[in-house]
C-alpha positions in Angstrom: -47.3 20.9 -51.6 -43.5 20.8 -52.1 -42.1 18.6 -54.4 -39.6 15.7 -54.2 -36.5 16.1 -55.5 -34.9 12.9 -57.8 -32.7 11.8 -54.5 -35.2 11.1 -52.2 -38.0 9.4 -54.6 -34.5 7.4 -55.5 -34.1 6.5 -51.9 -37.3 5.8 -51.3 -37.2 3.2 -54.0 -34.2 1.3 -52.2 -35.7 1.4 -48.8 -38.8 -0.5 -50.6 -36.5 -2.6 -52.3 -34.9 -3.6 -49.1 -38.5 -4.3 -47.2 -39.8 -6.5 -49.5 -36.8 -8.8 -49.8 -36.6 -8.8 -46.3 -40.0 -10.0 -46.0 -39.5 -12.8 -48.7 -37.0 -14.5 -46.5 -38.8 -14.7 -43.4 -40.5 -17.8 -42.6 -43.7 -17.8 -40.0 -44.1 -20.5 -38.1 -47.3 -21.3 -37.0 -47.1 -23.7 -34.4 -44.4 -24.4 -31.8 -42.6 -27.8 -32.0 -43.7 -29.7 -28.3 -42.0 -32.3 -26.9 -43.3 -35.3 -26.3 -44.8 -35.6 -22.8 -42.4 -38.2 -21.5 -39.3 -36.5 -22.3 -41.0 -33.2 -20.7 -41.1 -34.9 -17.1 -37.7 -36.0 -17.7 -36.6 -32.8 -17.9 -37.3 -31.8 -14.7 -34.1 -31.7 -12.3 -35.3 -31.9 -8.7 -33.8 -28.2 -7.0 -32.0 -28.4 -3.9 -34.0 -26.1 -1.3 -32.4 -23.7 0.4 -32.4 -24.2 4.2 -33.7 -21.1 6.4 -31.8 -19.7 8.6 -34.2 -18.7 11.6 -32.9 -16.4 14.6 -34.4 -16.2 18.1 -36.1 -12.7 18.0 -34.9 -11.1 21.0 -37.6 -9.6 23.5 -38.3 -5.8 23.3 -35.7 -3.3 24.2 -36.2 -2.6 27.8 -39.2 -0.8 29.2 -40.0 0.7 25.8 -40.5 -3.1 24.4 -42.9 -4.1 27.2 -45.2 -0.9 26.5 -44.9 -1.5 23.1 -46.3 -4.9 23.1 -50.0 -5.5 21.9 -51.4 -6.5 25.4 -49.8 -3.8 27.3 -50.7 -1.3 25.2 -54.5 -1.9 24.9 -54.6 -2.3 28.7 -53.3 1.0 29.0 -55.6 2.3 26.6 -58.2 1.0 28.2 -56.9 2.9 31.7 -56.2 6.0 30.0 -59.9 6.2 28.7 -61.6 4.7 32.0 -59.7 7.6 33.7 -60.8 9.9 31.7 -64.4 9.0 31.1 -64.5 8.4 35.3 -63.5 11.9 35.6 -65.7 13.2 33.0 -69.3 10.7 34.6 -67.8 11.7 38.4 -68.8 15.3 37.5 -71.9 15.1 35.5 -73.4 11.6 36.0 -71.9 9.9 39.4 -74.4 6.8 39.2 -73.3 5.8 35.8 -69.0 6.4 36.8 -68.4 2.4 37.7 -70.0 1.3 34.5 -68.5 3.9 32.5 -65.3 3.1 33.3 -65.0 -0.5 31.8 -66.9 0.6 28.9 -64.6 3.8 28.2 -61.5 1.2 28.2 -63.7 -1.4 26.0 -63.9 1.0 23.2 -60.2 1.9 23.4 -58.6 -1.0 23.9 -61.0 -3.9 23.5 -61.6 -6.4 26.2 -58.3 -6.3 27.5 -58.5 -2.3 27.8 -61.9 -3.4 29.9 -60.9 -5.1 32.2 -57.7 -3.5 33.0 -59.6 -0.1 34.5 -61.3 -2.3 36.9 -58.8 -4.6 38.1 -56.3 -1.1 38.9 -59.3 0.6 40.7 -59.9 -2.4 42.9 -60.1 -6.1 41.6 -63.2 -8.0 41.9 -64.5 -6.0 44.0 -64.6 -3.4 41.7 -66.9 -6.0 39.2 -69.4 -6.6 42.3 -69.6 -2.7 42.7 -70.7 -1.9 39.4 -73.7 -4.0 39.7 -74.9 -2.6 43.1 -72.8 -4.6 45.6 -70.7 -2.8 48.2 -68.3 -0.4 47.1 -64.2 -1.5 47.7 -62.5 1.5 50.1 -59.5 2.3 49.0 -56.7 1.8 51.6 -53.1 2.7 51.7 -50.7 4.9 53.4 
C-alpha cells in the first residue's frame, strides 16, 4: 500500500477540521412550529375560477364524418359480415342463411350491426322470414 505523503494527511486534517465545526453550528429542529388552527382558516383566500370557454363541436367533415360515427359504423359492420356469412351459409348451409345473417352482423357490430342486415335485405319482413313465415321477393327495376 502506497504511502501518504505530509500534504495530503495535512489536508485531510483541515477538511476534518472544517466538518466538525460545521456540524457544531447546525441546530435540528425537531418539530415544526404550527399555527394555531384559527389563523390556518384565515389564511385561506377564496381563488377566482376560471370560466371555460366551451365551443360548439362541429358535425363530422362530410361523408367521411357520417361513416365515421359510432352507429354507422357498427351498422355497417354488421352488413359487411351478414353479406359475407349469407354468401358463405347460401353455398354450404341454405336453411340456416336468414338466421345467419343477423347473427354474423351481431358479432361484428353488436345489436345495431344485427339489425341492420335485416332491415337492408327486406324490413320486417325479413324478421318474419327467418322464423318460417313467407319469404319477402325482392322487387325493383
Amino acid at each position: 500500500m502506497a504511502r501518504r505523503t505530509a500534504k495530503q494527511r495535512a489536508a485531510t486534517k483541515r477538511l476534518v477540521a472544517l466538518n466538525k465545526k460545521r456540524k457544531s453550528k447546525r441546530v435540528k429542529r425537531t418539530t415544526t412550529r404550527r399555527k394555531p388552527m384559527a389563523r390556518r382558516r384565515r389564511a385561506r383566500t377564496r381563488t377566482r375560477t376560471r370560466t371555460v370557454t366551451r365551443y360548439a363541436r362541429r358535425g363530422g367533415k362530410g361523408i367521411k364524418g357520417i361513416f365515421k360515427s359510432g352507429m354507422l359504423q357498427k351498422a355497417s359492420a354488421g352488413i359487411g359480415a351478414g353479406v359475407i356469412a349469407g354468401l358463405v351459409l347460401d353455398r354450404f348451409a341454405p336453411q340456416f342463411s336468414e338466421i345467419g345473417k343477423p347473427i354474423a352482423g351481431f358479432m361484428a357490430g353488436g345489436p345495431i350491426g344485427a339489425i341492420a342486415p335485416l332491415v337492408l335485405s327486406g324490413g320486417l319482413s325479413g324478421i318474419t322470414g327467418m322464423f318460417g313465415g313467407a319469404k319477402a321477393e325482392a322487387g325493383g327495376l
